[in-house]
C-alpha positions as CSV (number, residue, x, y, z in Angstrom):
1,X,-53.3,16.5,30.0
2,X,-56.1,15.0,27.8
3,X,-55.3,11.7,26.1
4,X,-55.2,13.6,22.1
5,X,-52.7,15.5,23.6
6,X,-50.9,12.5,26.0
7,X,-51.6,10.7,22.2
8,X,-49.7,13.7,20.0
9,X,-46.9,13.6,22.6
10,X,-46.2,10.0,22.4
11,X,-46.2,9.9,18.9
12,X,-43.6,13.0,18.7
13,X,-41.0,11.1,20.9
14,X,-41.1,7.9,18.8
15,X,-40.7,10.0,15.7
16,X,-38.1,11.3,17.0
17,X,-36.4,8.0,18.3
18,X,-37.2,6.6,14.6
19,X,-35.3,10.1,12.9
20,X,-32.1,9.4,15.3
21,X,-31.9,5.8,14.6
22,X,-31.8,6.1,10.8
23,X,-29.1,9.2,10.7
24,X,-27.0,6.8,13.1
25,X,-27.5,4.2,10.6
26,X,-26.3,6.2,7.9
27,X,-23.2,7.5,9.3
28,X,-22.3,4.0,10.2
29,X,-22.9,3.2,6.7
30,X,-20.9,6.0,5.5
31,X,-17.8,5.0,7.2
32,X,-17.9,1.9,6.2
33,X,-18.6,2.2,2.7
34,X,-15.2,4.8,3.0
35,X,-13.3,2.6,4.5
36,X,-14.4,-1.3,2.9
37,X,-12.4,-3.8,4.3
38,X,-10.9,-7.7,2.7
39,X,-13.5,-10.2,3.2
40,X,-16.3,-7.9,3.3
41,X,-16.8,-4.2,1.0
42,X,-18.7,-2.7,3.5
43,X,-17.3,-3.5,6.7
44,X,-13.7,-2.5,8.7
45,X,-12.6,-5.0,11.3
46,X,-12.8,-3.8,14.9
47,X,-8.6,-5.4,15.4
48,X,-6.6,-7.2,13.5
49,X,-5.5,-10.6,14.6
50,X,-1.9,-11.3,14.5
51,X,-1.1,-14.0,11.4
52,X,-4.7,-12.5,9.8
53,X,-4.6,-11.7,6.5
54,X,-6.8,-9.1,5.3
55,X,-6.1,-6.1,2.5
56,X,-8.0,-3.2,1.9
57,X,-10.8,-3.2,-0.6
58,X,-12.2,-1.1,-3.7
59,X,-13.6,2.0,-3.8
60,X,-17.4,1.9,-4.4
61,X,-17.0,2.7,-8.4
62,X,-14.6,3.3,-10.9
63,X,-13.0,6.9,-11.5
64,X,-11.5,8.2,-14.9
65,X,-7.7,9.0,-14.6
66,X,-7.8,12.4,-15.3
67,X,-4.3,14.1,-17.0
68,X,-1.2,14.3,-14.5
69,X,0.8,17.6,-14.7
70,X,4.1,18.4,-13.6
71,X,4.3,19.7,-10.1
72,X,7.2,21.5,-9.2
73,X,10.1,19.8,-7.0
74,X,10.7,21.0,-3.1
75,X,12.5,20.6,-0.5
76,X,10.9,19.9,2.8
77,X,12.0,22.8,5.0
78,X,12.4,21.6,8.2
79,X,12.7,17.5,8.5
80,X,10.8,15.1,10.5
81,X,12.8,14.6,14.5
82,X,13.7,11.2,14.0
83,X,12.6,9.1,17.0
84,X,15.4,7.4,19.5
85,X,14.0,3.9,19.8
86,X,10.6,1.8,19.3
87,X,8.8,0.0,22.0
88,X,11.4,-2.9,21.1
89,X,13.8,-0.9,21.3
90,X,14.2,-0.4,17.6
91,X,15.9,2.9,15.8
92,X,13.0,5.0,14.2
93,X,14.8,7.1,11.3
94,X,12.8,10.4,10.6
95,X,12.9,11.9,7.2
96,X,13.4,14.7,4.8
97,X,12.2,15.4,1.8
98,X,14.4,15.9,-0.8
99,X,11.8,16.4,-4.4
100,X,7.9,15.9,-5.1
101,X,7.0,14.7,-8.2
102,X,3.4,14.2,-9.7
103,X,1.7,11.3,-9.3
104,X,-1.8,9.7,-10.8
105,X,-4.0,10.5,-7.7
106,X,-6.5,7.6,-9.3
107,X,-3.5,5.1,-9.0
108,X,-4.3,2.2,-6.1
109,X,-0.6,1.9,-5.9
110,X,0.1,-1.4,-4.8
111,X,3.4,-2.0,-6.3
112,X,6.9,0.2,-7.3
113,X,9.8,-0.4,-9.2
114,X,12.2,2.2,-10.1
115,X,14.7,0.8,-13.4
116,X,16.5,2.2,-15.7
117,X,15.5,5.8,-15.4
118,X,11.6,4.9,-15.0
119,X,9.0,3.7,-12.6
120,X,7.0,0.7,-13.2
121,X,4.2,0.7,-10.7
122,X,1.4,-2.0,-10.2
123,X,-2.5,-0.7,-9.1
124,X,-4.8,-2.4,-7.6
125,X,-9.0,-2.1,-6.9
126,X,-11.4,-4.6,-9.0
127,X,-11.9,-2.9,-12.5
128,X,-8.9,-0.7,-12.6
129,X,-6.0,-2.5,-11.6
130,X,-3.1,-2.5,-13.9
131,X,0.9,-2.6,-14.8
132,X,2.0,0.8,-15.8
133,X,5.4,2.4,-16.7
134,X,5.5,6.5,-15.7
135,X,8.1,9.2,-16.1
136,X,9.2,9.9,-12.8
137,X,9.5,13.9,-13.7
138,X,5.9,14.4,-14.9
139,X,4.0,11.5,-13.4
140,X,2.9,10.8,-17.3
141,X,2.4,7.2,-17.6
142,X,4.2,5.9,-21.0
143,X,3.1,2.4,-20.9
144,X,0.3,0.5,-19.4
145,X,-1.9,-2.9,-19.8
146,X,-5.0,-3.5,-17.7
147,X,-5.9,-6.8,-16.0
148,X,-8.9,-8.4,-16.4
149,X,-11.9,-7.1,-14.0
150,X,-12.0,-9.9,-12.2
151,X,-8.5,-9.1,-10.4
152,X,-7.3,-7.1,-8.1
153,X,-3.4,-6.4,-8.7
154,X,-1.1,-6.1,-5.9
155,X,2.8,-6.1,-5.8
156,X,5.3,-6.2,-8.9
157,X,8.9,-6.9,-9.1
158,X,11.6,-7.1,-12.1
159,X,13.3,-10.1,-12.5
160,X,15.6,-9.8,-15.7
161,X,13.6,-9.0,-18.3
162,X,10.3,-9.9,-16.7
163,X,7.7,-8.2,-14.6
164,X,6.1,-10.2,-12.0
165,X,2.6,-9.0,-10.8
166,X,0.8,-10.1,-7.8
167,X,-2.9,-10.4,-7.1
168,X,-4.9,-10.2,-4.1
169,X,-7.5,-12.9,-3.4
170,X,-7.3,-14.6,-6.3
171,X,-3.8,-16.6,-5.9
172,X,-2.8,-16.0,-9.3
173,X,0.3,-14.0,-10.6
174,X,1.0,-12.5,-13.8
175,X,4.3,-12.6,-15.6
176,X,5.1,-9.5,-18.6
177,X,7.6,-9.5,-20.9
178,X,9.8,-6.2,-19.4
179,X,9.5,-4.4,-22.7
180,X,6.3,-4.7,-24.2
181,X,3.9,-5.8,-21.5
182,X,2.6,-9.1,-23.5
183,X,1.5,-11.4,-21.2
184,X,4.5,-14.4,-20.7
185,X,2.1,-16.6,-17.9
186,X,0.0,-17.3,-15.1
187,X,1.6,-18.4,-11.9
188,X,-0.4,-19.9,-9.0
189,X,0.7,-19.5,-5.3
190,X,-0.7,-20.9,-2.1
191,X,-1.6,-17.0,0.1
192,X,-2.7,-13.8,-0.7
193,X,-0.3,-12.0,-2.8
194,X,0.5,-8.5,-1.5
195,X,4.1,-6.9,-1.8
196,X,6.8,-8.4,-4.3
197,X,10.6,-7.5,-4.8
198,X,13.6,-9.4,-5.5
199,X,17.1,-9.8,-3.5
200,X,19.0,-10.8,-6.7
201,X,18.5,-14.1,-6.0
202,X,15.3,-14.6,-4.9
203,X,11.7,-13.0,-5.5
204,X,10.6,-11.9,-1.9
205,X,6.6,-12.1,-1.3
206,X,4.6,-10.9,1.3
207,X,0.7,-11.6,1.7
208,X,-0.2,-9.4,4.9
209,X,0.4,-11.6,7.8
210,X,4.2,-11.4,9.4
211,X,5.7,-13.9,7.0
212,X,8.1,-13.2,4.0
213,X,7.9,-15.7,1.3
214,X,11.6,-16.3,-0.7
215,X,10.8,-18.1,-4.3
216,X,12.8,-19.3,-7.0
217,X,12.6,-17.2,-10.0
218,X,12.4,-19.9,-12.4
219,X,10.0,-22.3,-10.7
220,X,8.5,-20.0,-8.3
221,X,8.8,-22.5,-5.5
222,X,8.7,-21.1,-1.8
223,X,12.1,-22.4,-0.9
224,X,12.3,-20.7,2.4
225,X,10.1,-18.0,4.8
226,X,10.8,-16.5,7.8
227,X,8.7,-14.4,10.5
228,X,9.4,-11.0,10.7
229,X,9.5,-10.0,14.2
230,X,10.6,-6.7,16.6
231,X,12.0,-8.0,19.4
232,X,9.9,-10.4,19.9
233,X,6.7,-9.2,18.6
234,X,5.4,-10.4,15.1
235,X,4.3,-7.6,12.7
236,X,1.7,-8.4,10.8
237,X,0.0,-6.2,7.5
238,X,3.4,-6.7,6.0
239,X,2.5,-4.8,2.3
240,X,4.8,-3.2,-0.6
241,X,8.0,-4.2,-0.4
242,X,11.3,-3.0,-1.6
243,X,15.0,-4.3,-1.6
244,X,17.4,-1.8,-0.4
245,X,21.1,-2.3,0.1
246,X,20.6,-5.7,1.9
247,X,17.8,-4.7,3.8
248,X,13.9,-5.3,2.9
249,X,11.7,-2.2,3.3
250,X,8.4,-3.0,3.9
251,X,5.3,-0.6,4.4
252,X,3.2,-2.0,7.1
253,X,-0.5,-1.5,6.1
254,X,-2.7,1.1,7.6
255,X,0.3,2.7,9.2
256,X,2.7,5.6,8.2
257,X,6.0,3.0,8.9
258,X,8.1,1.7,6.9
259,X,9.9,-1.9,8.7
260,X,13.6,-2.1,7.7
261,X,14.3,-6.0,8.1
262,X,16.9,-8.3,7.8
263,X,15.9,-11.0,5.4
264,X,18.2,-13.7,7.5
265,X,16.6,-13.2,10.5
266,X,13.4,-11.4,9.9
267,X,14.5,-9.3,12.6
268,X,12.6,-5.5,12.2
269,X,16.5,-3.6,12.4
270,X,14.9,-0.5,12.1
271,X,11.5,1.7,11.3
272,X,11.0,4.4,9.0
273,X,8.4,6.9,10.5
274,X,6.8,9.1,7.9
275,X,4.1,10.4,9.3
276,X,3.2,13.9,7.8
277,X,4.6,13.3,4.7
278,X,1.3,14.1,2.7
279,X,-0.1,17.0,4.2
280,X,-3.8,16.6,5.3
281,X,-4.8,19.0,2.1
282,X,-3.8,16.4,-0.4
283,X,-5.4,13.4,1.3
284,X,-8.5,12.6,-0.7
285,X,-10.7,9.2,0.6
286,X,-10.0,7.5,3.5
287,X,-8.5,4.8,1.7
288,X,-5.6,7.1,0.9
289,X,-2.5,5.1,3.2
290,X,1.2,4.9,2.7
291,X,2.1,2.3,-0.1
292,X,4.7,2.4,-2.6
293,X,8.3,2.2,-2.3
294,X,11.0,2.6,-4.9
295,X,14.9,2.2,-4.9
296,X,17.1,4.1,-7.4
297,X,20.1,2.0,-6.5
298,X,22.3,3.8,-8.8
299,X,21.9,7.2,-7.3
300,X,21.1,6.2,-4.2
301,X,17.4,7.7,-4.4
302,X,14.2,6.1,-2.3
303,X,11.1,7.1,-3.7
304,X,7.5,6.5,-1.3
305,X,4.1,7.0,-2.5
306,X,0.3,6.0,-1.5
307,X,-2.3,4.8,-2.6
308,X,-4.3,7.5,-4.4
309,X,-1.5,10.1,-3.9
310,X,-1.4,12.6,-6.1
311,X,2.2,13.1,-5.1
312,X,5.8,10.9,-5.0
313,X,8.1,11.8,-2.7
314,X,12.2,11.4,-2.9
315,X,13.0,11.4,0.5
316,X,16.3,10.9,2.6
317,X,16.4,8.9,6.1
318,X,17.6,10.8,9.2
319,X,19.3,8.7,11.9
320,X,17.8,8.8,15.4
321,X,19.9,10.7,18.3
């Protein structure tokens, strides 16, 4: 071979080399810019460390809420199998869906209150977080105010006639007057703010390591925490949170559980699985996990939802065995 030709060769492969490189390089852009991660908007952790707190990130840009219709209520046909016990030995309840309601599939739900015949839900992503108050039938939000750009909202809880809301990096909570949504005050707080409900007593705070934060309403002092552990495992990425006849329901980011925990203890009593309750169809981004969960304790209804769900789900728990 003559050395043009050795030459034109040589120059081929390294083209080549320099082609593969850069579509690698996108793709591994790609993923990260779909699934941005706390601490850095382009990157996902590899693991996460036990007592870590991370949360997950924006999307790259705003999107306009577009108008939520009515979908029509079901019933899931066949239930979930509920699953006999966890590694720890845990119960894992399955589920069945008992109606779907609409819901904003632009909504970062990070918070969800069901009172008085209404939800009150809190978003989250920088730019578009807010405190909004939707008809559960239609998904229509009645009521909303917007926080500044600046934050990104996370958890909500009612206390009396208050709203408490959460934010996520920036240690400062908001308090609303129940009815009108005028800003009451600021509150400052010591972790990342995450999931929010109430016990009757207490508000209940968690900020996405394996602790549970109980604070007095009136000051908002941390007068105790616990660890919440199965068996003897922490669990960590503790998110929404929800107060259900005694028991605190928390989604666990990232994953399709639900812990049910004893708020004496911390002890994880029992898990929720819920995988396959959004069908793969009506998963948009990445970003799209489980987050949001509501307790009609009237009429005895749990509402779930996620983040970016166009879709609410009333579902009942099924029993393991």
């Amino acid at each position: 071979m003559g050395n043009s030709a050795l030459t034109r060769l040589l120059l081929g492969l390294v083209l080549v080399v320099v082609v593969f490189a850069a579509l690698v390089g996108l793709g591994n852009q790609w993923r990260s810019q779909a699934t941005g991660e706390a601490g850095s908007p382009l990157a996902l952790p590899v693991g996460i460390v036990p007592g870590a707190s991370t949360s997950p990130l924006a999307l790259a840009s705003p999107l306009p809420s577009p108008p939520v219709s009515p979908l029509p209520a079901a019933v899931s046909p066949l239930p979930t199998p509920a699953g006999a016990v966890s590694g720890a030995g845990t119960p894992v309840y399955g589920y069945r869906v008992v109606n779907v309601y609409p819901h904003d599939p632009n909504a970062f739900t990070q918070g969800l209150v069901f009172f008085d015949g209404f939800l009150y839900e809190g978003t989250g992503l920088r730019g578009r977080s807010s405190l909004r108050k939707v008809e559960l039938e239609s998904g229509q939000v009645l009521q909303q105010v917007d926080l500044p750009d600046q934050y990104f909202g996370e958890g909500i809880a009612l206390w009396e006639d208050r709203i408490f809301q959460l934010t996520w990096q920036a240690r400062v909570g908001f308090v609303y007057d129940r009815e009108s949504f005028s800003l009451l005050e600021e509150f400052a707080y010591a972790t990342e703010g995450w999931g929010l409900t109430q016990d009757g007593t207490h508000l209940i705070m968690s900020d996405g390591t394996a602790n549970l934060y109980f604070l007095e309403p009136t000051t908002l002092e941390v007068v105790r925490q616990v660890e919440v552990r199965d068996g003897a495992q922490p669990v960590t990425r503790l998110n929404e949170l929800e107060y259900v006849e005694g028991e605190i329901y928390a989604n666990i980011w990232q994953t399709d559980r639900i812990a049910r925990i004893d708020p004496a203890s911390g002890q994880v009593v029992a898990w929720v699985d819920l995988a396959g309750l959004l069908p793969p169809a009506d998963r948009g981004q990445p970003v799209d996990v489980l987050n949001g969960i509501a307790y009609d304790s009237e009429a005895k209804r749990l509402f779930v939802t996620g983040k970016l769900w166009p879709k609410l789900f009333e579902i009942e728990l099924i029993p393991p065995g």
